[in-house]
N, C-alpha and C positions, 0 to 999 in steps of 0.2 A: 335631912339637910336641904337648905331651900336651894335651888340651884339658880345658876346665875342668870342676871337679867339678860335678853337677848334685844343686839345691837340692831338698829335696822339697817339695810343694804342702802351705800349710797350710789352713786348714779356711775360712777365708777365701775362698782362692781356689778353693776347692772347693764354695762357696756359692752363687758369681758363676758359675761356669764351666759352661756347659753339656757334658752327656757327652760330642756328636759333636767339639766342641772340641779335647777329649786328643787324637783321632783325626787331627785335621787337623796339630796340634803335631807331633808323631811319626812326621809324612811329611813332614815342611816340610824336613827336611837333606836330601831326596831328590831334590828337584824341581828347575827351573832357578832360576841366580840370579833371574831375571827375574821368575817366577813366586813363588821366596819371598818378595820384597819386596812385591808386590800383595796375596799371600795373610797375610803379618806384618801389615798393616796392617788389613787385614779383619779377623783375628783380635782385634786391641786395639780396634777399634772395636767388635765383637761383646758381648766384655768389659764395658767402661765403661758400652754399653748394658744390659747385664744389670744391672753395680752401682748404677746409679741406677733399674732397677726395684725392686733387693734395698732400696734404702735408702730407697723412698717413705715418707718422712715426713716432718715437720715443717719442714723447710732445701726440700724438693723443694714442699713446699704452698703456699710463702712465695713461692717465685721464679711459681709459677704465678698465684697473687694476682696478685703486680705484674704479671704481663702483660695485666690487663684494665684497666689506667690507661688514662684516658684521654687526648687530647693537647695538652688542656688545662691547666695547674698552676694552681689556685684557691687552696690554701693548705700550708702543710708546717710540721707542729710535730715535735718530738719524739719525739710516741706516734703519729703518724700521718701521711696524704698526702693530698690532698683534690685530684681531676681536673674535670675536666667535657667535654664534646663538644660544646655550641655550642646541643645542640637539647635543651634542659632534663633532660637527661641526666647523672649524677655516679657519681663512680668514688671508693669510701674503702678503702686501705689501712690499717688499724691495728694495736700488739702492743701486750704488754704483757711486755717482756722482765723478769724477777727472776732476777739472777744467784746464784749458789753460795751457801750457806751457810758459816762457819765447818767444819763436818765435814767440805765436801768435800775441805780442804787440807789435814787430818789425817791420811787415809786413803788406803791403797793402793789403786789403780784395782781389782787381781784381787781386792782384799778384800770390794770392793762387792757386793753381790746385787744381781741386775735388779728385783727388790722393791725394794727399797730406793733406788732410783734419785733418785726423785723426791723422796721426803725429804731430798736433799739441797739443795734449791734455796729459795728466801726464797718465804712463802704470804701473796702480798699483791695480790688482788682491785683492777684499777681503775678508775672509772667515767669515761666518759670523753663531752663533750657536742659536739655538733657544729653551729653554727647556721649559715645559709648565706643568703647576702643575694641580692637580685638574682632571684630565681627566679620561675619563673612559678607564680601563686596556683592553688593547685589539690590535687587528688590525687596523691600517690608512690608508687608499692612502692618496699618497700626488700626486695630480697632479701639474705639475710646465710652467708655461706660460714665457716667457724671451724677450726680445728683447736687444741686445746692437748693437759694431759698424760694426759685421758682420750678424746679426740674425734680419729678420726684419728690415731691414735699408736701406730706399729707398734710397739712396744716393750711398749705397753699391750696392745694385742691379741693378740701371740704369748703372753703372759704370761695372757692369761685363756683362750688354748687351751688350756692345759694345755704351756707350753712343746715343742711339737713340733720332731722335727727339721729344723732350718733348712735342711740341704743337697739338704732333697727338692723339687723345679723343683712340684710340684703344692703343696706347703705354702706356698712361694715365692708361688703365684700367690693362692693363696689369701689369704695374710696382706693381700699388696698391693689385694687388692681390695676386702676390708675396712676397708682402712686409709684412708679418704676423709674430707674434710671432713663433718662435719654443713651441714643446709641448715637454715632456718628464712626466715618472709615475712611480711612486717606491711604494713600503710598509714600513712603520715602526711600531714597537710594542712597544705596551705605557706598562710600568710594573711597580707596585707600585705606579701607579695613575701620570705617569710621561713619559712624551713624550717630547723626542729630535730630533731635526731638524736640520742637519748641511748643507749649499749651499756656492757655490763660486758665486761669483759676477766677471764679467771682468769688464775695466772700461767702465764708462758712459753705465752699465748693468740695468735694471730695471726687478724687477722679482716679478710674481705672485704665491703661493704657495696656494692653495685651498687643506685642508685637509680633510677627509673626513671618517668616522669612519665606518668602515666594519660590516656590522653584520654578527654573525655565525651561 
């Protein structure tokens, strides 16, 4: 039975794929069944690993955010998620999603330049206030973790290296490690059992707010 034609690799996968990879592929009809099924499975796991290093940005920042909620749920709007832990401790989740503009539905995806990316989405900044009852009167940090279209944004970053080749594992590593949240840290003082929170969001912002109660 004639076996099936073989697809060529596109640049894609040529991104994600590390070199020794091809090498293990191209011995795998060789080996025993037993052994290709262990080593197919290692191999897509290998894979997926790599494409969610290639793709650390803003979707990969967002799910990292939410895993410092705490387990607690204090309050949940729209723009945001308000946790706590019990010992004057709070956990805020925020964004500020702006969807597409009219241009984007006009235009070919390959027509797009990665310049031009961001011009297609709605630029609307928003402020957003948080006040929280019950707390104990005192000193906070607030440390604050961000990523939007300039901060943390591989897209942004390969773009002001001078677009380098994406398929090289050191560019790769680079881009990603660049590509982190901004940090920033303030204090506020909670008085009369009541602590306020006010941040701006730019668009397509996603922001983490870890509060955290000073003792004296």
């Amino acid at each position: 039975m004639a076996g099936k034609p073989s697809k060529p690799m596109t640049p894609f996968d040529k991104s994600v794929t590390p070199s020794y990879l091809y090498k293990w592929k191209l011995f795998l009809a060789f080996l025993p069944p037993s052994i290709q099924r262990f080593l197919a499975v290692y191999i897509k796991f290998t894979e997926f690993r790599y494409t969610m290093d290639y793709f650390r940005g803003l979707p990969f920042h967002a799910f990292s955010f939410l895993a410092h909620l705490k387990n607690q749920l204090l309050s949940l709007g729209a723009h945001y998620i308000i946790t706590m832990d019990g010992r004057n401790n709070y956990c805020i989740v925020c964004h500020n999603f702006c969807p597409p503009n009219t241009d984007y539905y006009y235009q070919y995806g390959e027509k797009i330049s990665c310049e031009k990316v961001d011009a297609l989405f709605q630029t609307a900044p928003v402020v957003l206030t948080f006040r929280i009852d019950n707390v104990k009167t005192g000193r906070y940090l607030i440390k604050k973790k961000f990523v939007n279209q300039k901060s943390g944004n591989l897209l942004a970053e390969w773009i002001h290296s001078g677009k380098p080749d994406a398929t090289s594992m050191d560019e790769q590593s680079y881009l990603s490690a660049i590509s982190i949240p901004r940090q920033t840290s303030e204090t506020a003082d909670a008085e009369n059992n009541v602590l306020d929170i006010t941040t701006i969001l730019e668009s397509n912002e996603i922001q983490l707010l870890q509060v955290i109660y000073q003792l004296e």
